[in-house]
Each structure stands twice: as C-alpha cells, then as structure tokens.
N, C-alpha and C positions, 0 to 999 in steps of 0.2 A: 031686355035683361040679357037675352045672349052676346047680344052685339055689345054692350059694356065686358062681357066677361072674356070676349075675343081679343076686346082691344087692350085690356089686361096682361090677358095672356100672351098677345106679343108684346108689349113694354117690357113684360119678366122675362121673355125668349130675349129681348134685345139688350135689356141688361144683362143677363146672363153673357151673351156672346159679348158686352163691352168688357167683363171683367178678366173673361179668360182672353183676350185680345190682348189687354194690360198687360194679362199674368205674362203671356207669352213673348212681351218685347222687352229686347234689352236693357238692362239697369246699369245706369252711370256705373262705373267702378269706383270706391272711396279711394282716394289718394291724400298725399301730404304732398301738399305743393309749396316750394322755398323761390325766394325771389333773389335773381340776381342784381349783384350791388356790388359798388365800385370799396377798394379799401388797401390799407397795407397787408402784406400779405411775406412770410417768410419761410424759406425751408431750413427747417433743422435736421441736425443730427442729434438723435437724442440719447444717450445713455448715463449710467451712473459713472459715481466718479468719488473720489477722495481725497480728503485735504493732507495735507505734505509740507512741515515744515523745508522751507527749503536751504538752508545751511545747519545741517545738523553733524555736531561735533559728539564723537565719541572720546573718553575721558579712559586712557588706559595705565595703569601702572607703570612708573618711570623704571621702576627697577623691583629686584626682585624684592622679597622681606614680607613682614606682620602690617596688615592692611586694620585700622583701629577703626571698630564700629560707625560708620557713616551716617551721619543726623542732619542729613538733608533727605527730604521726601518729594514724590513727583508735584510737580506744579508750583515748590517754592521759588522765587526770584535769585539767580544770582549778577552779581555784577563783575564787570573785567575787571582782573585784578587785586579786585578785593575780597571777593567770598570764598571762603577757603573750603574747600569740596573734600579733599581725605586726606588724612595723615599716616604716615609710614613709618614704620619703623624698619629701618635696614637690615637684612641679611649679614651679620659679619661676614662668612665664610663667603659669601661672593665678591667680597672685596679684598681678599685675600688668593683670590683666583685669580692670574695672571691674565687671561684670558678674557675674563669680563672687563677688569679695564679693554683691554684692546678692542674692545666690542663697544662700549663706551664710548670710547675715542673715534671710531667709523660711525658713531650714530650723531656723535657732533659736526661731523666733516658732512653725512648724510645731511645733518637739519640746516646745518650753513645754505647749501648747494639750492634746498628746497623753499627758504627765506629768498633767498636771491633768484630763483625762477619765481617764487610770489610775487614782489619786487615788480618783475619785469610784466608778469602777466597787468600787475598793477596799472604801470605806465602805459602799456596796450588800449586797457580798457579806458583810463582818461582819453587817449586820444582817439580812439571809438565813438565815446561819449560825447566829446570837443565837435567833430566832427558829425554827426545825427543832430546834435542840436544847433549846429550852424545852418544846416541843410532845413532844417525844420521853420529858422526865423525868414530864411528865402524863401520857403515855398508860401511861408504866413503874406510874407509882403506880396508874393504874386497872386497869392489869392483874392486878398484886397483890391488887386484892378481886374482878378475876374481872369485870369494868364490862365491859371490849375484848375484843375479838376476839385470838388471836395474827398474824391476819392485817393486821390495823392497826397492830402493833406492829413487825412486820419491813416493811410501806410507812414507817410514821415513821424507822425504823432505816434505810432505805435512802435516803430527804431527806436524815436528817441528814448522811449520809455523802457526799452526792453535794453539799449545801450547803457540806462542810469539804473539797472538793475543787476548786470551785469559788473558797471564799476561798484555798487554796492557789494556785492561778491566778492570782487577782488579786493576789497578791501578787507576785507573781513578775513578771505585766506591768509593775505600777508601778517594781519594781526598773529592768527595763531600759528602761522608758519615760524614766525620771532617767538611765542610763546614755548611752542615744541624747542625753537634752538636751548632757549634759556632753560629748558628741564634738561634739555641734555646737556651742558654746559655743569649746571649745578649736578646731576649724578656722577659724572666726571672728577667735582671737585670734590665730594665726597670720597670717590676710592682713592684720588690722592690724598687726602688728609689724612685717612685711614693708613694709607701703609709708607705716610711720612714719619707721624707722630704714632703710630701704635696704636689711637685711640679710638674709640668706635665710635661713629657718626652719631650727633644728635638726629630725632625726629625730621621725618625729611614730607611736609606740607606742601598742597597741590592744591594751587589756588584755580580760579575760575579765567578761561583764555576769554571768556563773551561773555557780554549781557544779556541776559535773556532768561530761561527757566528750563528748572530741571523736567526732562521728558522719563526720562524711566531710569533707575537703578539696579543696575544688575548686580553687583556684589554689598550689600547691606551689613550684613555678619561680619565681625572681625575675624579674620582669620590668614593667613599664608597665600600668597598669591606669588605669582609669577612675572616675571618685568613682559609690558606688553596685553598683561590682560585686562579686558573690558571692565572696565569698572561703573561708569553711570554714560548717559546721553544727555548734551543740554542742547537749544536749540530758542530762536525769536518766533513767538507765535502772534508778533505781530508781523514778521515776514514771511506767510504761508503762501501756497499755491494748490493747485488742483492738478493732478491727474486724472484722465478719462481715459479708458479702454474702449477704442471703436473699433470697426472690423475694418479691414484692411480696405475693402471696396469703398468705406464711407471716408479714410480718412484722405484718397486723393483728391476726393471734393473739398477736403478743408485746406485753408489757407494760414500762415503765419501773421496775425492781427485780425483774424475774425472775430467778431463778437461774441460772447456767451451769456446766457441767463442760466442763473446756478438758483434751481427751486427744490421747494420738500426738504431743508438745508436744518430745521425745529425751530426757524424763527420766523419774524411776519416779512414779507413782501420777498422780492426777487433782487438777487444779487448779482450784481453783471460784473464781467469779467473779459479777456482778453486771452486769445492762444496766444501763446509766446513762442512754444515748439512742438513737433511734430517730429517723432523719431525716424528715423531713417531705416529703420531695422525691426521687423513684427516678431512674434510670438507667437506660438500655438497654445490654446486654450479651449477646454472642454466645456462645452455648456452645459445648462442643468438637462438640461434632456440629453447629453453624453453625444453630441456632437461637437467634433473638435472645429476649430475655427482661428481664422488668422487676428491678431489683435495686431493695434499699433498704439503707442503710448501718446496721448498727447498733453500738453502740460499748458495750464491756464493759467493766470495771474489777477489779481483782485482788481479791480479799477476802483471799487467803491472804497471810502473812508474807513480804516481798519476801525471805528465805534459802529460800525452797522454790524460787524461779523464778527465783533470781539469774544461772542463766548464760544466760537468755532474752536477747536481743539486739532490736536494733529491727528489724520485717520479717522475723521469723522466722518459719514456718508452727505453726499448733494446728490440732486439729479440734478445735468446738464445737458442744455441745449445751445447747440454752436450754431451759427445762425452759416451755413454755406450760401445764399443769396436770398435776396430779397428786393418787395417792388414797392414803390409810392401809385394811391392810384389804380390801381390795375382792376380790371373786371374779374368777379369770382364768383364761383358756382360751386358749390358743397360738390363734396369729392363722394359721398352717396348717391348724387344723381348719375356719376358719370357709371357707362360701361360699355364694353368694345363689341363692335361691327360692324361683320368685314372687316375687320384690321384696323378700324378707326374709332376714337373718341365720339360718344354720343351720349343724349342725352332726351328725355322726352318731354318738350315744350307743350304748353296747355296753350291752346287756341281756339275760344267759345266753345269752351267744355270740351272740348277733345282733346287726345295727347299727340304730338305732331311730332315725329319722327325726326330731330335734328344731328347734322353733324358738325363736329366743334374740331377747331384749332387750339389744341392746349398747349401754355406755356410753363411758367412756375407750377409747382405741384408738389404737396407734401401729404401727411395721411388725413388733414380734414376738406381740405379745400384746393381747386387749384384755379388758374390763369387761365380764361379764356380771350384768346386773339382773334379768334373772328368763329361764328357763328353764330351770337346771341349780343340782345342788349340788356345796357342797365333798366330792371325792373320788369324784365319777364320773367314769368313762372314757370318753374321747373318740377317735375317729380322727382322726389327722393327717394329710393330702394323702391324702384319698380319691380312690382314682381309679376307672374306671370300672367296675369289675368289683361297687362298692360298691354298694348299694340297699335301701330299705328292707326288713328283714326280712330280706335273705340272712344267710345263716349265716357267721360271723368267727371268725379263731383269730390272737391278739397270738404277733406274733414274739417 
C-alpha cells in the first residue's frame, strides 16, 4: 500500500513539474501572415478634383439701356445663332453722346482685330493638328513591324488628341470672335440710325454665339444695365474637363498623357481620363488643418464616351487618381509588412514557424503595396504590422 501511494505521489510531483515546464516555455506569437505574389501594380497620385466646363462664354450687355426679364434658366439648351438669350432696349441719350459712338467705333476696330487673331490662331491649330496626326499614322505603321515602343505610340495618341482638342477650341473662339464683331457692328449701326434719322432704335436682341446650355444667370430681373455687364454664362457640357489640385512635389512626377481613374464621381464604375496640362505656375493654399502649401493646377480630359459621364455637371466633385508609373508583372508585398532597419527596407519572413529577419530591394511603392527586386519570392509568407513581441527567430503561429 505504501509503495502504490509513493509511486502516485511521484506521477503527481512529475506531472506537476511537466505543467509548469509548459507554462514556462515560449508561445508561438499570433501573427497574420500575407503571401507574396506576382501582379500589376501602379503609383498614383491621388486627390480631389472638379469638373470644368472647358470653353465657357460669358454673355455681356452690348450696350447700355433696359435689359427685358430673361426666360431662359440654367440648364436649358441653346443653340448658335438661333436662341435668342436677351432683349434690350436702348438708352436714347447714349446715343446721343458723341462719345459713345466713338467708343462704338473702337470696339468694332477692337472686335475686327480679335476675329482676325482667331482666324489665325485657327489655322495654327489645323496645322498642329495636320501635323500630330501625321506623326501618329508613322509611328502606327512602325509599330506594326515592332520599330516603336508602345510607349511612344500612346504619347503620339495623346498629341493627337490633345492637338484635335485644341483645334476644337480654336474653332469655337473664331465662331464667337465673328459673333462679338457682328454685336459690335450692329450697336454701331444703331447710334448711326439714331442720330441720322432722329429715330430711337428698335429692341436690340442677343441671340446665342454657341450650342450648348445655359450655366448660370446673373442678371434675371428687368431692369438698367450697363454696356459690358455680365449678363448669363453658357457653355458645352458635353466638352468638360477635370481640374486636380496636387502639391507642388507630386506634380513633378506627373506627366503630360498620364492616365487618370476619375472615382466616387455618384455614378457606377471608374472613369478614366487623360492629363493634358500641367500648369507651370503653383499657388499657395491653406489646408484644413491651416497649413499652407504649394498647389499646382493640373487639367484632365475625358477619354471615356461623354454617355458614361453625361449626368456630370460643371463643378461637380471626382476623386482622382493619376497613375505617375506603373509595372506588368512585378513581385509584391503589402506595404504593412514593410519597415526600416538600419536604413533599409525589411520585412519578416515565416520560415518553419519562425519569423526570419529579411532585407528587401524595393522598387515601385505606393501607400498599399510596393515592388520587390530582390530579396523575396513568389509565394513566401510575410508578417503584416509586426508588432513588438516579433523578433528575429522567435517562434510564430498565422492566425
């Protein structure tokens, strides 16, 4: 009986020491372990940004007189030349002033001068335009034996496009360039009828210089206006663009024909788009947190089908992302795992349950994920947000 209760009693002394033996060795630490894998990979720049009708005509009073209540509202259609925007009635006694003729008469010599620099901007941009898309059907044919790059072939594709956007422009100044001569011509013809025949000028009617739709109205109410003053905005909202606000540092990484994805825009998918320009000149602008900062303006253009973005309006909010390069391909590792030391990119590799202290060659990098060029392969496991319990060699167990 003793001798069974001795040999009890060490089983329970030897369990006892195997439990607290347990208690006292190390336990795996929990991690989240992500596996690297091969993929396309892009760095953006990402901010907000707003839509911008981009030829937008201001509609001003030809002359002085009685401006007759205005029954056009924002967002109606007008068309060139035919939809008649306000009607006026004339000032007698400015036509009776010596001097407003002779003001008249400089404002036709003015409009002549500015028709005929349209004109010429005109012929410019055709041969701008003549030119980008010559250059563009060469580099097509060299590409087809493989001569070009595709990267020279989407810069000549983005010329082109930005050259027939351009002559779209110039065309549309010359229109209203001849529109402006012919209001100043006919207020002209008015104070001479006026102090030929004595008579007071009939209603003097201001038709529409563009097709497109009215953007805002500023004088509504009939009443006395001024030669010169604002009277409505119209503008094509089927030819919008994007302005972005980036900070100075981010916009020397962009390019003229970078890509953009225009998202969060209230409608479904992503709308890609095109920089066209990039201003030469920044701005100082205060953030919300009251730090001031350098902006630079950059201007995007739509690539997609104006029926994907047609219920965009002018000034409406996108978020965009300008893509400054990107990889086919490339090895990547969540931009969680990485962190520096000693001066270098690291990361901590799982190998038979332990975490093994790597250092990495990075390449592309943006805030989710970046490029690795040499330290790691496709389909090892990495820790993500190692925290401090992690260290070389300790022992790890993936959640």
């Amino acid at each position: 009986m003793q001798r069974s209760t001795k040999i009890l009693l060490v089983f329970l002394l030897l369990a006892v020491a195997g439990v607290v033996v347990y208690a006292a060795l190390p336990r795996p630490v929990p991690v989240d372990v992500v596996s690297v894998v091969r993929g396309h990979m892009k760095v953006t720049v990402d901010e907000e940004g707003k839509t911008r009708v981009r030829d937008r005509y201001t509609i001003s009073a030809p002359l002085s007189g009685r401006l007759l209540r205005v029954q056009l509202d924002p967002g109606d259609r007008v068309e060139a030349g035919k939809t008649r925007l306000v009607s006026m009635e004339p000032a007698v006694p400015d036509f009776l002033d010596v001097r407003t003729q002779m003001q008249l008469q400089a404002r036709v010599q003015g409009a002549t001068a500015m028709r005929d620099r349209a004109v010429r901007l005109l012929d410019k941009a055709r041969v701008d335009h003549h030119y980008a898309l010559t250059a563009l059907e060469r580099l097509n044919k060299a590409h087809e034996k493989r001569a070009v790059s595709l990267q020279d072939l989407e810069d000549a594709r983005a010329r082109e496009s930005m050259a027939f956007q351009e002559l779209e422009a110039a065309r549309l100044g010359a229109r209203v360039a001849q529109f402006e001569l012919e209001q100043a011509r006919a207020s002209l013809h008015f104070v001479e009828t006026y102090s030929s025949h004595g008579e007071p000028p009939a209603r003097f009617e201001v038709y529409s210089p563009v097709s497109g739709s009215v953007l805002r109205v500023v004088q509504e109410s009939e009443g006395v206006v001024t030669a010169g003053a604002p009277l409505m905005e119209l503008g094509d909202l089927s030819n919008m663009e994007v302005e972005v606000e980036v900070l100075s540092a981010d916009a020397v990484r962009i390019r003229p024909g970078a890509k953009v994805l225009l998202e969060r825009w209230g409608g479904e998918g992503v709308i890609e788009g095109r920089v066209t320009r990039i201003d030469p000149s920044g701005f100082t602008k205060v953030s919300a947190l009251g730090v001031e900062e350098q902006r630079v303006l950059v201007v995007v253009d739509f690539t997609e089908p104006h029926e994907k973005w047609q219920f965009l309006g002018d000034a409406f909010r996108v978020d965009a992302r300008i893509v400054v390069s990107e990889g086919e391909d490339v090895l990547i590792v969540p931009a969680g795992a990485l962190f520096r030391h000693e001066g270098e990119w690291s990361v901590f590799r799982v190998e038979r349950g332990r975490a093994v202290l790597q250092t990495l060659k990075i390449g592309l990098r943006n805030d989710l994920e970046a490029e690795v060029l040499d330290g790691l392969r496709e389909g090892d496991g990495v820790i993500s947000y190692p925290g401090d319990r992690v260290e070389h060699s300790v022992s790890v167990k993936p959640r």
